[in-house]
Structures are given as C-alpha cells and as structure tokens.
Biopython code that builds the backbone (N, CA, C, O; Angstrom):
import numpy as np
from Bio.PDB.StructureBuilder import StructureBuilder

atoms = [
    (1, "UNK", "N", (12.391, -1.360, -22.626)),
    (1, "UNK", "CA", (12.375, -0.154, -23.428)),
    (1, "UNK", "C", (13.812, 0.333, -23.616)),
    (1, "UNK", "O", (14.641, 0.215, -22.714)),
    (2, "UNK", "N", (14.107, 0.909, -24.859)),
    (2, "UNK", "CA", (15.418, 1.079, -25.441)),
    (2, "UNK", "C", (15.148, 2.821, -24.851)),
    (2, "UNK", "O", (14.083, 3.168, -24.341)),
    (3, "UNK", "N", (16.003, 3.496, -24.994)),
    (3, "UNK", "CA", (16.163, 4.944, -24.460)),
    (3, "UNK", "C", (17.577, 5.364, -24.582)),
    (3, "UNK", "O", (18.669, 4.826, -24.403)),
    (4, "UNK", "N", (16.787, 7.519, -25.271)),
    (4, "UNK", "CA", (18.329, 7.599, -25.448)),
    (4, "UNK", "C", (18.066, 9.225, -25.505)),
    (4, "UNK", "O", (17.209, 9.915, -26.057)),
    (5, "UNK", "N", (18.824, 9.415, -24.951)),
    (5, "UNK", "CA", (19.417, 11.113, -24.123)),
    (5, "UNK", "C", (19.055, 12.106, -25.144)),
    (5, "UNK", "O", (19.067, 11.720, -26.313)),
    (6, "UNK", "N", (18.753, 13.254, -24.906)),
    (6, "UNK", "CA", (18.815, 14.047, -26.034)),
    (6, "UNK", "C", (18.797, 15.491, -24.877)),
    (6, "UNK", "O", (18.095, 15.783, -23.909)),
    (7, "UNK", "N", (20.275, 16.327, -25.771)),
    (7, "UNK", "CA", (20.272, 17.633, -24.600)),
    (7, "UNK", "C", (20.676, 18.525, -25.513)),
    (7, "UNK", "O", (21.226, 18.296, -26.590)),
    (8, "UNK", "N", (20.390, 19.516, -25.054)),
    (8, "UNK", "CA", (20.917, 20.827, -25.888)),
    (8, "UNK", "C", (21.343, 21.403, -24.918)),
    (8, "UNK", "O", (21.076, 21.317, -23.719)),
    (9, "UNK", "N", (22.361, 22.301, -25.768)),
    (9, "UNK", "CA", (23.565, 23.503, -25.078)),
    (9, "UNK", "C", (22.622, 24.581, -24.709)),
    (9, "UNK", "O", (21.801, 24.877, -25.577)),
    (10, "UNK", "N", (22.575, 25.332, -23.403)),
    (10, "UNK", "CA", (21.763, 26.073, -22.816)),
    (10, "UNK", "C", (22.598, 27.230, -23.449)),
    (10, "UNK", "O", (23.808, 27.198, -23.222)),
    (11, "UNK", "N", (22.007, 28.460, -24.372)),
    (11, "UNK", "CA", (22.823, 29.411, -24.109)),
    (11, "UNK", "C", (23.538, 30.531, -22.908)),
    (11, "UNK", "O", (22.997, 30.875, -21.857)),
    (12, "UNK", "N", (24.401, 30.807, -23.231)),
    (12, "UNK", "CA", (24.782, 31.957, -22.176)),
    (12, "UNK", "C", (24.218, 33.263, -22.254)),
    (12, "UNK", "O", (23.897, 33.734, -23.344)),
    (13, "UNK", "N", (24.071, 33.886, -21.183)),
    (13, "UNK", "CA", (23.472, 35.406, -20.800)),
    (13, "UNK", "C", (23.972, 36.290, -22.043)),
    (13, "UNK", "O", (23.160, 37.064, -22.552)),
    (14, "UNK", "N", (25.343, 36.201, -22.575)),
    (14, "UNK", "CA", (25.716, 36.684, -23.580)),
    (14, "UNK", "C", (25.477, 36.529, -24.932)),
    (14, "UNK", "O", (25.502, 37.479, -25.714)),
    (15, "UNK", "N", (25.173, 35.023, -25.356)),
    (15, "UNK", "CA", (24.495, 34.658, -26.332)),
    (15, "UNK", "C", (22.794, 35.139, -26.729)),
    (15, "UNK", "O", (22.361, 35.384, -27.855)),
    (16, "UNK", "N", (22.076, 35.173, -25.488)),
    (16, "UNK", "CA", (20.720, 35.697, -26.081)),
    (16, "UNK", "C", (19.824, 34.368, -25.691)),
    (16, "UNK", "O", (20.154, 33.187, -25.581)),
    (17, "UNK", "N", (18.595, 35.017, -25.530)),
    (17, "UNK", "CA", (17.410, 34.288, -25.758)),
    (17, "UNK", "C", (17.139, 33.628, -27.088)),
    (17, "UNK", "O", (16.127, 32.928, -27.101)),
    (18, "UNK", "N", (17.691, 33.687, -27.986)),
    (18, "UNK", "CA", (17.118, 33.885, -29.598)),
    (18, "UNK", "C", (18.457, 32.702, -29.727)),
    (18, "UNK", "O", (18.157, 31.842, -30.555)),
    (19, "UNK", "N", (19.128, 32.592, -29.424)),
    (19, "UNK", "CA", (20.227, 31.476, -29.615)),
    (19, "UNK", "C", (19.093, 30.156, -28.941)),
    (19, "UNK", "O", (18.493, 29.401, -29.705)),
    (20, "UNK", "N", (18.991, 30.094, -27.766)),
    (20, "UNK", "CA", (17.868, 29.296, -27.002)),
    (20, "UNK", "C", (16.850, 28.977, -27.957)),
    (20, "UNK", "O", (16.601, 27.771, -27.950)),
    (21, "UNK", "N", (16.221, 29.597, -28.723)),
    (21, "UNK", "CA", (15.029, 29.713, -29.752)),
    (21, "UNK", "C", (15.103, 28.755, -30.605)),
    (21, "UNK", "O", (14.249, 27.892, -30.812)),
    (22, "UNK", "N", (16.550, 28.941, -31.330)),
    (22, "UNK", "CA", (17.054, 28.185, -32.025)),
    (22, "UNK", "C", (17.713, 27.470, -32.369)),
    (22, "UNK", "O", (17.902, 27.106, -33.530)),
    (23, "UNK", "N", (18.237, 27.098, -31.343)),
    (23, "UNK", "CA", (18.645, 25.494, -31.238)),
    (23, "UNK", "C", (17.353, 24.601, -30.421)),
    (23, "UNK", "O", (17.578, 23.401, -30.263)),
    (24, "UNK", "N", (16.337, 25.018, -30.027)),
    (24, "UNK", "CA", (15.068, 24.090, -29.904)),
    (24, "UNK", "C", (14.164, 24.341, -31.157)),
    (24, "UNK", "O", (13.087, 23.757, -31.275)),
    (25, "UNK", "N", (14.420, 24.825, -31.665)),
    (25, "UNK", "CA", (14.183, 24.678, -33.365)),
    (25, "UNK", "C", (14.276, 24.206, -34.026)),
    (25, "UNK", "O", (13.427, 23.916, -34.868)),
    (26, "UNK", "N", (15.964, 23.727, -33.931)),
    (26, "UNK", "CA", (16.909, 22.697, -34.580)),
    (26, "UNK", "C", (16.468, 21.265, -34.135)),
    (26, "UNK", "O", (16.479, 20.236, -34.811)),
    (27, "UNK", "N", (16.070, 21.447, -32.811)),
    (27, "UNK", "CA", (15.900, 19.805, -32.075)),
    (27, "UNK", "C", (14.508, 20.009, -32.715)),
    (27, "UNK", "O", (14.503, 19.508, -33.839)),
    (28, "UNK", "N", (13.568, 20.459, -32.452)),
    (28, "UNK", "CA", (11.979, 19.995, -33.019)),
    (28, "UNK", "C", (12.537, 19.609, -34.726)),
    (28, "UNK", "O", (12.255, 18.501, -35.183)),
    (29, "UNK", "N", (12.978, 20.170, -35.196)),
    (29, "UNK", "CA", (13.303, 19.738, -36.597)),
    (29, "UNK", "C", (13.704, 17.994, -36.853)),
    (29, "UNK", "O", (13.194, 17.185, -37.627)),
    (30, "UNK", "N", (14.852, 17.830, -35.832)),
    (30, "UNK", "CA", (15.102, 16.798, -36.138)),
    (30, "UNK", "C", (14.251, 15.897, -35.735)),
    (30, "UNK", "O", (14.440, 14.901, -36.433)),
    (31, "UNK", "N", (13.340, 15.697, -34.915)),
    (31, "UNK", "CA", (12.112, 15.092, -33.696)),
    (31, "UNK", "C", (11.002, 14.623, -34.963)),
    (31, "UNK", "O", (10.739, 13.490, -35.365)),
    (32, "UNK", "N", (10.401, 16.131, -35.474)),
    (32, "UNK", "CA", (9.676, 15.795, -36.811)),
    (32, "UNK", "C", (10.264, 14.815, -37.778)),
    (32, "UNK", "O", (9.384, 14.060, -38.192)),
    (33, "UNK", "N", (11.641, 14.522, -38.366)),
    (33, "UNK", "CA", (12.548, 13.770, -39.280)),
    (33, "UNK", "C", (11.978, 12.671, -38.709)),
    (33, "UNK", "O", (11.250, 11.996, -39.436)),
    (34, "UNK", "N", (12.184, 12.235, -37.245)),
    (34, "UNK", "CA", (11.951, 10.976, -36.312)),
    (34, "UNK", "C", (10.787, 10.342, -36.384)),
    (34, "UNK", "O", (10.588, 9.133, -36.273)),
    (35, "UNK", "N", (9.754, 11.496, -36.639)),
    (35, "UNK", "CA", (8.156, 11.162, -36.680)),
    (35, "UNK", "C", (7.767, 11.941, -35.917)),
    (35, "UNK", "O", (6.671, 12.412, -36.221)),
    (36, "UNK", "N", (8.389, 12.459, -34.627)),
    (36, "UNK", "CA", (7.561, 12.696, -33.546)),
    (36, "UNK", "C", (6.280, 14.158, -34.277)),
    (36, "UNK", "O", (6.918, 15.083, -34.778)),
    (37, "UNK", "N", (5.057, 14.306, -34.322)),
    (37, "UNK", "CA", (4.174, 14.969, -34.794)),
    (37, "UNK", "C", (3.910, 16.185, -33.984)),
    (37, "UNK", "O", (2.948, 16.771, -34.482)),
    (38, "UNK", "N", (4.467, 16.940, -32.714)),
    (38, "UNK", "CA", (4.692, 18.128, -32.617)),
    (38, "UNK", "C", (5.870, 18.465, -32.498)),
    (38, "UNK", "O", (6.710, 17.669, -32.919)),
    (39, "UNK", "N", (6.286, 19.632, -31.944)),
    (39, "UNK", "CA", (7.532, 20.492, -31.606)),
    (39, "UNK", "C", (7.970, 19.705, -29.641)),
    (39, "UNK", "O", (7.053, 19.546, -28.835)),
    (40, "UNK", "N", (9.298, 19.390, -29.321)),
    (40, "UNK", "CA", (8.875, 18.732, -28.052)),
    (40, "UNK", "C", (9.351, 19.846, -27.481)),
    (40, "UNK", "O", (8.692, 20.341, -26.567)),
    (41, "UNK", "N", (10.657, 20.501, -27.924)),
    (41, "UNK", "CA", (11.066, 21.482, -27.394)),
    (41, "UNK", "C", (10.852, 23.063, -27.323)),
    (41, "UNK", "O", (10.737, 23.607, -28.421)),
    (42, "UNK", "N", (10.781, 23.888, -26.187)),
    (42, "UNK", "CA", (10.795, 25.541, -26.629)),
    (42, "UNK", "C", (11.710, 25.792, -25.853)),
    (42, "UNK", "O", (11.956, 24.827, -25.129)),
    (43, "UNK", "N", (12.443, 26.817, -25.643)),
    (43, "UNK", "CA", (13.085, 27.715, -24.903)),
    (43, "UNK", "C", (12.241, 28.989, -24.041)),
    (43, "UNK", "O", (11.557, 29.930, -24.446)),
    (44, "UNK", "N", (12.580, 28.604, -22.882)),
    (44, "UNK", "CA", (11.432, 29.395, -22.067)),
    (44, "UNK", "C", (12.326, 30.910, -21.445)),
    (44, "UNK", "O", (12.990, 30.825, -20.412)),
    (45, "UNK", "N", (12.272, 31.623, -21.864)),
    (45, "UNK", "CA", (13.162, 32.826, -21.215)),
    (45, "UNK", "C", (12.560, 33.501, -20.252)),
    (45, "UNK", "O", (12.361, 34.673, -20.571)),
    (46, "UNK", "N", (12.046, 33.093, -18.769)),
    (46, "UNK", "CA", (11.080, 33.512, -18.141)),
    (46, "UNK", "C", (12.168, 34.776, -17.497)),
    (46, "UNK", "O", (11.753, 35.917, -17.702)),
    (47, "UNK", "N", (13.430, 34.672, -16.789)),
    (47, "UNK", "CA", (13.984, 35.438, -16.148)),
    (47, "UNK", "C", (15.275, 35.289, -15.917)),
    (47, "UNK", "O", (15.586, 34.099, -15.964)),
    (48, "UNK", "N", (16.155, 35.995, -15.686)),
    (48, "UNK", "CA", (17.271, 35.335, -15.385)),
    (48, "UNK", "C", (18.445, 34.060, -14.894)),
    (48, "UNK", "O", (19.550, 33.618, -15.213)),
    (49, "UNK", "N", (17.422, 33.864, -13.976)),
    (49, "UNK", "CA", (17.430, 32.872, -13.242)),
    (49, "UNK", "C", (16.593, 31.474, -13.364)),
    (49, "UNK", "O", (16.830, 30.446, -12.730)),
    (50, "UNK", "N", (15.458, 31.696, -14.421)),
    (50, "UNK", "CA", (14.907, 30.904, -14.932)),
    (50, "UNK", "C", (14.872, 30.732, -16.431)),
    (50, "UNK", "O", (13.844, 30.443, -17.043)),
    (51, "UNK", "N", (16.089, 30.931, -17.006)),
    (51, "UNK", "CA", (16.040, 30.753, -18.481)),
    (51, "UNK", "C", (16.327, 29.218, -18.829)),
    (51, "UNK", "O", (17.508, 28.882, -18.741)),
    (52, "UNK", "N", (15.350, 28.185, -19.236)),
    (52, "UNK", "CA", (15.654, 26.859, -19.552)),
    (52, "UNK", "C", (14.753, 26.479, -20.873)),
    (52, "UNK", "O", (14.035, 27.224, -21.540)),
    (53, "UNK", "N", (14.907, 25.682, -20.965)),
    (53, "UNK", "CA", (14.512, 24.714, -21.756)),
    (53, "UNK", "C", (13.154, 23.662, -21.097)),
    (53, "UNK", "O", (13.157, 23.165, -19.970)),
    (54, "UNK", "N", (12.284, 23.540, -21.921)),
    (54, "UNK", "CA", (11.101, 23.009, -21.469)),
    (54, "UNK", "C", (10.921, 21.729, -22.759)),
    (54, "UNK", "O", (11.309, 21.676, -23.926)),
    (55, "UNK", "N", (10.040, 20.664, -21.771)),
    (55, "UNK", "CA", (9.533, 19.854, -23.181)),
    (55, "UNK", "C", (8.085, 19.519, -23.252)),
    (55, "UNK", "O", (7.334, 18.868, -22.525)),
    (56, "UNK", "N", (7.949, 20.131, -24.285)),
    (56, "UNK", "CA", (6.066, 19.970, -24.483)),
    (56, "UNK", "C", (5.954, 18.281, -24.603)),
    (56, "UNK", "O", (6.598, 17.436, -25.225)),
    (57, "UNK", "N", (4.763, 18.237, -23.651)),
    (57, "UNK", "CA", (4.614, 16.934, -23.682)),
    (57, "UNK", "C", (3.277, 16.758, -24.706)),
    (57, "UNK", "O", (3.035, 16.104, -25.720)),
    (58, "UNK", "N", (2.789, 17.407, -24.131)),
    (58, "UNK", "CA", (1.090, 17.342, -25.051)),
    (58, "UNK", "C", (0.549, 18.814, -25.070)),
    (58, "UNK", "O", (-0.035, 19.313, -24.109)),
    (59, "UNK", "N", (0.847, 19.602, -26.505)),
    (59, "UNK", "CA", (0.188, 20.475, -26.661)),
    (59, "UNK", "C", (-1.070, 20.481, -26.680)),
    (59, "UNK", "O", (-1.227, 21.688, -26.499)),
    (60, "UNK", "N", (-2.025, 20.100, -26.754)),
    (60, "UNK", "CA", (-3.181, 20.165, -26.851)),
    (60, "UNK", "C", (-3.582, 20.688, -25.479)),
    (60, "UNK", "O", (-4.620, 21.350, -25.503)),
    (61, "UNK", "N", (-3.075, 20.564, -24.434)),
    (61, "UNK", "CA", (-3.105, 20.763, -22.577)),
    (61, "UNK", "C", (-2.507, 21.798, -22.439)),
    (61, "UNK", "O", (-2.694, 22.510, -21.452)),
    (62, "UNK", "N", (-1.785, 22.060, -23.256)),
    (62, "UNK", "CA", (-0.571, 23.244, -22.599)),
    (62, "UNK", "C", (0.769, 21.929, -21.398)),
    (62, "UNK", "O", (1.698, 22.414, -20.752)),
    (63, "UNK", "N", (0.576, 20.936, -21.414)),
    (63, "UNK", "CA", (1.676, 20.103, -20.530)),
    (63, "UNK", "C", (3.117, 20.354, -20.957)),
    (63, "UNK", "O", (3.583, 20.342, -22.097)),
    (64, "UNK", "N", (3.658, 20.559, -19.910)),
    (64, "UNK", "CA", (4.985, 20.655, -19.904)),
    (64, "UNK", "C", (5.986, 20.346, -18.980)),
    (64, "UNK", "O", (5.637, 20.631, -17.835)),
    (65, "UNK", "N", (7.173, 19.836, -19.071)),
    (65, "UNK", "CA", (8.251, 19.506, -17.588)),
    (65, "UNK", "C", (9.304, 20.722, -18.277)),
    (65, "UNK", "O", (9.310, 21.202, -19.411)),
    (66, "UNK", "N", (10.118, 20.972, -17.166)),
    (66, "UNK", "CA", (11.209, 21.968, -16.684)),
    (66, "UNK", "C", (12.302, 21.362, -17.350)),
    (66, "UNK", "O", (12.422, 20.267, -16.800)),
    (67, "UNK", "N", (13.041, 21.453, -18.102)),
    (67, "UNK", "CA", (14.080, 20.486, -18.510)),
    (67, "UNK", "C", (15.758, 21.630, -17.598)),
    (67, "UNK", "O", (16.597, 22.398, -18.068)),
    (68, "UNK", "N", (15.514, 21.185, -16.417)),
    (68, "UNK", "CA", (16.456, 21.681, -15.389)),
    (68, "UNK", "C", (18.341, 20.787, -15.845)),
    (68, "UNK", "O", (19.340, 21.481, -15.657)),
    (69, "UNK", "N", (18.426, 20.056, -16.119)),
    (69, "UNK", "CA", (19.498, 19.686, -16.849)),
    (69, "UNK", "C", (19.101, 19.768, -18.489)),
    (69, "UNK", "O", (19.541, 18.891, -19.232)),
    (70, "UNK", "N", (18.483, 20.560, -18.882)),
    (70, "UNK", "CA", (18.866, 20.623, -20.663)),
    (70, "UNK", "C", (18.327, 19.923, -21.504)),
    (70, "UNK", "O", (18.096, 20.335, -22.640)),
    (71, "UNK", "N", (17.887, 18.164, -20.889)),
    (71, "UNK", "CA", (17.884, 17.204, -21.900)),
    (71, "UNK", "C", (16.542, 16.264, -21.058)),
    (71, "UNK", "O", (16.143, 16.487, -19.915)),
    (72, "UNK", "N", (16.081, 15.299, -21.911)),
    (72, "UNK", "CA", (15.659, 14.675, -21.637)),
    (72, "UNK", "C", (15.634, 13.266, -22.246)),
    (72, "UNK", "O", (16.255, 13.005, -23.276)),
    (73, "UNK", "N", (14.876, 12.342, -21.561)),
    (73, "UNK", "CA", (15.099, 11.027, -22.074)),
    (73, "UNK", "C", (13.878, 10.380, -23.277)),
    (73, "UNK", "O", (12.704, 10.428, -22.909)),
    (74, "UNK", "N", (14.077, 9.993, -24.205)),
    (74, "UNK", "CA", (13.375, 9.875, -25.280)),
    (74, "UNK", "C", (12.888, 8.172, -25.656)),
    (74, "UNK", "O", (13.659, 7.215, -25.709)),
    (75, "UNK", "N", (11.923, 8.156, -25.805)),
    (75, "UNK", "CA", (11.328, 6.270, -26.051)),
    (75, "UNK", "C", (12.607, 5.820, -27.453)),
    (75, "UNK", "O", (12.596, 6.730, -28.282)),
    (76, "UNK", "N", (13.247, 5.104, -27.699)),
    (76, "UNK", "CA", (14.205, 5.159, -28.950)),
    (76, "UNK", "C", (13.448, 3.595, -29.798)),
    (76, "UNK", "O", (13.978, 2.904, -30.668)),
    (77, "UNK", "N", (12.310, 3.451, -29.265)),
    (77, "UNK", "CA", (11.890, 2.221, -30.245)),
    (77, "UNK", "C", (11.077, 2.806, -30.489)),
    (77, "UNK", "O", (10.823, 2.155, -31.502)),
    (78, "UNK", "N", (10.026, 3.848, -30.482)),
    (78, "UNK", "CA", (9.255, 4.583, -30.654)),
    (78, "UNK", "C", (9.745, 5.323, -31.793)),
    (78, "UNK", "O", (9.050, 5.251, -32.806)),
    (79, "UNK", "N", (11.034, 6.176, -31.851)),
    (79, "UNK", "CA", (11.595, 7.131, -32.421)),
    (79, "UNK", "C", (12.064, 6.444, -33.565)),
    (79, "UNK", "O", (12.061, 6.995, -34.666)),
    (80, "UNK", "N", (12.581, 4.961, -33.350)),
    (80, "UNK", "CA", (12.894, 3.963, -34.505)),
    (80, "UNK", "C", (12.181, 3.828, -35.712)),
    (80, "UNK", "O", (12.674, 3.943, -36.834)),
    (81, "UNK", "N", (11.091, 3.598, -35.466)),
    (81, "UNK", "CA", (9.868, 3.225, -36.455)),
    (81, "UNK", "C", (9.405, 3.486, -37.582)),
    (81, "UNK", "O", (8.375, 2.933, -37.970)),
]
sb = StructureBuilder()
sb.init_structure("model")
sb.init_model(0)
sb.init_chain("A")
sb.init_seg("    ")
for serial, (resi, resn, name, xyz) in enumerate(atoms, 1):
    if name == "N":
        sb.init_residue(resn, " ", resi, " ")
    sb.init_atom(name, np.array(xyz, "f"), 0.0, 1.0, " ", f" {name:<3s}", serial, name[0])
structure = sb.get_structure()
C-alpha cells in the first residue's frame, strides 16, 4: 500500500476556533476533488486544552480518532483512482 501524510496547521488560541473550522473545510474540499464521499475532517473545539482536529472515519456511526498530531495517514492508491 502506497500512503501519504496529510496535516493541517492547528490554529492558535489567538486565531479562533473558526480558523480550525476552516481549514478542515478546505481539507474536506480537497478529499471530495479525490473522491473521498464524506467530509474526513472537523475541528473539534472541546476546551482549551482539547482543541484538535478529528477524522471522521464513518459517519454513519458517529466514528472518529483524535488527530493528536494534526494529520493523518491516507490510502494514496485509493485516493489515486
């Protein structure tokens, strides 16, 4: 399997939640271009200390992982197609 990184810039406390919003906006945008058929990313602003980035794995469940470094790793022959 081919694989390939994909991270976004976490905003800062000063930047806002709404910066976060939208740059996982920007990434679901480009994901859809790819094919992928939902949104993978949201920005989760739970608390201070927990403001990250999440990646929907399967909406239909509500599934999700913590994206604790920003990014995650993506199928790239999948995304090829």
């Amino acid at each position: 399997m081919n694989r390939v990184w994909i991270e976004l810039e976490r905003p800062t406390l000063e930047e806002g939640d709404e910066v976060g919003k939208q740059r996982a906006e920007l990434a679901n945008k480009m994901m859809r271009k790819l094919g992928v058929k939902h949104d993978v990313f949201a920005w989760w602003p739970n608390d201070e200390f927990k403001r990250k980035y999440i990646h929907i794995v399967c909406p239909e469940s509500g599934a999700f992982t913590w994206l604790n470094d920003n990014g995650d790793w993506f199928n790239l022959d999948n995304l090829a197609e």
